[in-house]
C-alpha positions as CSV (number, residue, x, y, z in Angstrom):
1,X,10.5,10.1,59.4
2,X,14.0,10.7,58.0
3,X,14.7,6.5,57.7
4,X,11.6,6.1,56.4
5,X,12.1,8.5,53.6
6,X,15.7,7.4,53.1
7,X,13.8,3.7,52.8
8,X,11.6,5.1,50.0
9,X,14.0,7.0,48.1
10,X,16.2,3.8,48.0
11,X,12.7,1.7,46.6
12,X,12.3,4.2,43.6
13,X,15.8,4.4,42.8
14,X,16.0,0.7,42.6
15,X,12.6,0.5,40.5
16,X,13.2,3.5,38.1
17,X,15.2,1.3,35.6
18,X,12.2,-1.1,35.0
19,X,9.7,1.8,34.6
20,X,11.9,2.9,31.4
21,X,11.6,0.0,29.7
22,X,8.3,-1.3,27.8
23,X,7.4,-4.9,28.4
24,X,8.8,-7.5,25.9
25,X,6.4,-8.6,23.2
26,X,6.4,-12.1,22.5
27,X,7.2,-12.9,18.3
28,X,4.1,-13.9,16.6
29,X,3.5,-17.7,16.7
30,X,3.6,-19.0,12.8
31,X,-0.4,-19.9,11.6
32,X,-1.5,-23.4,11.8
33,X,-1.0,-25.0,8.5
34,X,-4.6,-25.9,6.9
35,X,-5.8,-29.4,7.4
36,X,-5.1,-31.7,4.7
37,X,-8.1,-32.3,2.5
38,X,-10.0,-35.9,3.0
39,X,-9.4,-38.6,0.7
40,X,-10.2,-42.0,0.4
41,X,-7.3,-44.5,-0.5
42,X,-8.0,-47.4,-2.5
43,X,-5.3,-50.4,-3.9
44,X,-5.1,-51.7,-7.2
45,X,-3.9,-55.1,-7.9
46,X,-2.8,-55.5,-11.3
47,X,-0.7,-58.0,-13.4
48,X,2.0,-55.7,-13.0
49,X,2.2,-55.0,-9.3
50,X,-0.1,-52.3,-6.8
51,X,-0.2,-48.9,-7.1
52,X,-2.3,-47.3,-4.2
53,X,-4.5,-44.1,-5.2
54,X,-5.9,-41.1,-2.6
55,X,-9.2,-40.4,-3.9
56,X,-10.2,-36.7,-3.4
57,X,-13.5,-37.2,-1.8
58,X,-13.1,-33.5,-0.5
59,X,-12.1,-31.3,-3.3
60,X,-13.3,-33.3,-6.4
61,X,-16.5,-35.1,-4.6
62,X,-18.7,-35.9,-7.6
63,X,-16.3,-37.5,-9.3
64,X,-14.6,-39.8,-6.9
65,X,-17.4,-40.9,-5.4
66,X,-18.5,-42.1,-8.0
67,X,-15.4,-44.3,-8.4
68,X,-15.9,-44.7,-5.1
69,X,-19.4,-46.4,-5.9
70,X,-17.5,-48.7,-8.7
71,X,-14.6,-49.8,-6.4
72,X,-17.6,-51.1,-3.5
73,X,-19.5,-52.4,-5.9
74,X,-16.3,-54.5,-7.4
75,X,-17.0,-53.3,-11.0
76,X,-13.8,-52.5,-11.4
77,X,-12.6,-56.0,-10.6
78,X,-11.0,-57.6,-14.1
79,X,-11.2,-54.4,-15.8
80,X,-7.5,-53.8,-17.5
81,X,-5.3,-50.8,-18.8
82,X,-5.3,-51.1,-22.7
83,X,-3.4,-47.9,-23.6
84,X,-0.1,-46.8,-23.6
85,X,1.0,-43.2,-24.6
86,X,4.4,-41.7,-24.5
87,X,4.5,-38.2,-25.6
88,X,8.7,-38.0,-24.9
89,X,10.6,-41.2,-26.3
90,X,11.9,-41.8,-22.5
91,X,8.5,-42.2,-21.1
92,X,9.3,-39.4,-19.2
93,X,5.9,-37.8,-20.2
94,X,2.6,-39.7,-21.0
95,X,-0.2,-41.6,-19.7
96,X,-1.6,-44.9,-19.1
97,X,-5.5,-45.6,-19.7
98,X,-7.6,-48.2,-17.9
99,X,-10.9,-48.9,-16.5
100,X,-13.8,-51.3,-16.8
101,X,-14.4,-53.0,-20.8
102,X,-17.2,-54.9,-20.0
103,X,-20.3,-52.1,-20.6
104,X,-22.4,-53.9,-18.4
105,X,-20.1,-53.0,-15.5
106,X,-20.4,-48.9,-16.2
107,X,-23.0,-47.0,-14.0
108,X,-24.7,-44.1,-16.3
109,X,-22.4,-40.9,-16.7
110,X,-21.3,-38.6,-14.2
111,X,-21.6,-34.8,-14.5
112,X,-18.4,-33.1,-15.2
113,X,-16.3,-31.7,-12.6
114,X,-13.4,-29.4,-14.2
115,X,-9.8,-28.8,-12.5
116,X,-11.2,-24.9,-12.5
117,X,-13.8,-26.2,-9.4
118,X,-11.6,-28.3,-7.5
119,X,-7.9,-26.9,-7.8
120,X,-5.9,-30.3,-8.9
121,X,-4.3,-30.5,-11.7
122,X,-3.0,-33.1,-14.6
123,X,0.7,-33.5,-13.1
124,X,2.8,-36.5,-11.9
125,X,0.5,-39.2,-10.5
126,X,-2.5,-37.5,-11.0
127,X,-5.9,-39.7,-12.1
128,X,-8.4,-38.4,-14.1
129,X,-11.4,-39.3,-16.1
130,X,-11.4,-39.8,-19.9
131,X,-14.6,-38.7,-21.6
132,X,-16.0,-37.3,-24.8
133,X,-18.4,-34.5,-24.4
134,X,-18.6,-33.1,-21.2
135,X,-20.9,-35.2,-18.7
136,X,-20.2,-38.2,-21.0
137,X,-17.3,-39.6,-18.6
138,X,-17.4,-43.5,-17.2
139,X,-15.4,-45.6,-15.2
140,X,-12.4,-45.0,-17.9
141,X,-9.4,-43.5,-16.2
142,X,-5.8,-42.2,-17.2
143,X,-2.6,-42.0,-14.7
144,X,-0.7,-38.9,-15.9
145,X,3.7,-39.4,-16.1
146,X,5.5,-36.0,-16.1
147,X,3.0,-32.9,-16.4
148,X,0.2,-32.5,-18.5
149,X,-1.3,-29.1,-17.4
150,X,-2.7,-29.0,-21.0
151,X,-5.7,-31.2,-19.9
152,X,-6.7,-28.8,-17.4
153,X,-9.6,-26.6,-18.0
154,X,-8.8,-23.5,-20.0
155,X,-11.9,-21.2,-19.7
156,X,-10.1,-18.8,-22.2
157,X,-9.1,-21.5,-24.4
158,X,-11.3,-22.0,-27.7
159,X,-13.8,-24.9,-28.5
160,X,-14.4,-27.6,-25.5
161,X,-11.7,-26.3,-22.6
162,X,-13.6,-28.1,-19.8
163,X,-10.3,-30.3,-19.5
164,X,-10.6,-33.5,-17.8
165,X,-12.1,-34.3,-14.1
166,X,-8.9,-35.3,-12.3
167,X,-10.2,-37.2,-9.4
168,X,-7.3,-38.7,-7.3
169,X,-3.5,-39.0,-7.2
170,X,-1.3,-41.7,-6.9
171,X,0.8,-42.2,-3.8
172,X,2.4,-45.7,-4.1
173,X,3.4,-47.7,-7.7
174,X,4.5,-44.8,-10.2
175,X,7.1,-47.8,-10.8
176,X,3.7,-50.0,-11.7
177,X,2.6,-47.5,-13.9
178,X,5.6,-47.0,-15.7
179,X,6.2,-50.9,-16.4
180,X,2.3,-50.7,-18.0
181,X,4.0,-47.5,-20.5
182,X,6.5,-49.8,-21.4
183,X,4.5,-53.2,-22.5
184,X,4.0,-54.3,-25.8
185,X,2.0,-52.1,-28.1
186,X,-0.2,-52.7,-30.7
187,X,1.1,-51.9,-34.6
188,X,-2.7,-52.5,-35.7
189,X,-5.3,-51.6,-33.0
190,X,-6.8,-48.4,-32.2
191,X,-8.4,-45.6,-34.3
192,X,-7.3,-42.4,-35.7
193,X,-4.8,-41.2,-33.2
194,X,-5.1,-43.5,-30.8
195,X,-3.7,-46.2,-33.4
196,X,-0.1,-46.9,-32.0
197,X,-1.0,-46.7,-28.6
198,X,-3.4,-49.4,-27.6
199,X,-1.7,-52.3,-25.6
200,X,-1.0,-55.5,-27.0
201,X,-2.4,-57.7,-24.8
202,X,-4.1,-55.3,-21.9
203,X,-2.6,-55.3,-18.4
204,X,-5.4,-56.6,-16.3
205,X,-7.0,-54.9,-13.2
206,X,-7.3,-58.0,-10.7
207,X,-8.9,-55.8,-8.2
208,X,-10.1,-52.5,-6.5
209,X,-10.9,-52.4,-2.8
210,X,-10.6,-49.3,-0.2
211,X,-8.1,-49.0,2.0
212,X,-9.3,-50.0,5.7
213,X,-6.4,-48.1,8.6
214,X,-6.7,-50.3,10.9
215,X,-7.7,-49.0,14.4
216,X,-5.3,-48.5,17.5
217,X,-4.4,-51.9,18.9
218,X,-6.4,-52.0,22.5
219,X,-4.2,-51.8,25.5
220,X,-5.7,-53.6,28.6
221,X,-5.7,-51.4,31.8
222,X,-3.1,-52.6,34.1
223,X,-4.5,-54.0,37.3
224,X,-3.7,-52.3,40.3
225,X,-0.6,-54.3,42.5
226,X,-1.9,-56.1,45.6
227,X,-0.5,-55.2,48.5
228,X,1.8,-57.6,50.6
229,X,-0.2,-59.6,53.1
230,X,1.6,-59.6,55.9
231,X,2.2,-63.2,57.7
232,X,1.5,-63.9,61.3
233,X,4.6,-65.1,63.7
């Protein structure tokens, strides 16, 4: 009886340390960042080079697909960018305007879809829809240089502040873009405030096609090795 209480005195003696401290809590593992939102790329070919454009089929879905429906279509094909506006003498700040000049080509209008609804906005790269009234907007786009947060919708602005339907972003050929700001201008065409801008001789859109990823190159399963027949002496 004494060993075996010498035996348990010696077990809590040993185990009293661990009962004073509290278990370790694990540091709270970071959240998952969001998933990216869909978009669709599509490549221009123009006179001037590529540039490569993510449509935002997810957050601005009315409006680029129906881009979308021009590019399958090919009514874009042999369209052309025919304005040029630099609001900084570097080029630093501006936009580029294009789309398709043949009215045959255009698909009716497409309802408005303001920067307040899908959360882009007119900066570097962005594409976005020119239009008159609201819901009047074609298959005429402008590629934005700098930031031009101005075109966004203002709902406490005065008068129309629906702002334009940016639609897309660019992710390859800024450098395209900006060799189209810098061509020839026009002294004579163009109206009102657009006079000045319009291109001399407009920079042709050869083509518009979606971007196909091409899939996972197939790996054949390896065959199992044959065994080694063993030979007869």
């Amino acid at each position: 009886m004494i060993r075996r209480h010498l035996l348990t005195s010696a077990f809590l003696l040993l185990a009293a340390p661990a009962w004073g401290q509290e278990a370790a809590v694990p540091p709270p593992q970071p959240a998952a960042p969001p998933p990216a939102p869909v978009t669709v790329t599509v490549v221009m070919e123009t006179e001037q080079g590529r540039i490569s454009i993510a449509l935002e089929t997810e957050r601005a879905p009315v409006t680029a697909n129906y881009i979308l429906r021009h590019v399958d279509e090919k009514r874009l094909d042999g369209g052309a960018f025919y304005r040029a506006m630099k609001l900084t003498p570097d080029g630093s700040i501006g936009l580029v305007q294009g789309g398709i000049q043949d009215g045959r080509k255009l698909l009716p209008p497409v309802a408005h879809e303001p920067t307040t609804k899908t959360g882009l906005t007119h900066d570097e790269g962005a594409i976005s829809l020119a239009r008159g009234a609201p819901g009047t907007a074609q298959a005429q786009f402008f590629i934005i240089l700098g930031s031009l947060k101005s075109l966004d919708a203002n709902p406490s602005g005065p008068g129309d502040n629906q702002g334009y339907a940016v639609f897309g972003r660019v992710t390859e050929g800024m450098d395209v873009v900006r060799k189209i700001l810098t061509v020839p201008i026009s002294p004579t065409k163009g109206d009102g405030a657009m006079k000045g801008q319009m291109i001399e001789t407009p920079v042709k859109i050869i083509s518009v096609k979606r971007l196909i990823p091409l899939p996972p190159p197939k790996i054949a399963p390896r065959s199992p090795a044959k065994k080694p027949t063993a030979r007869r002496r």
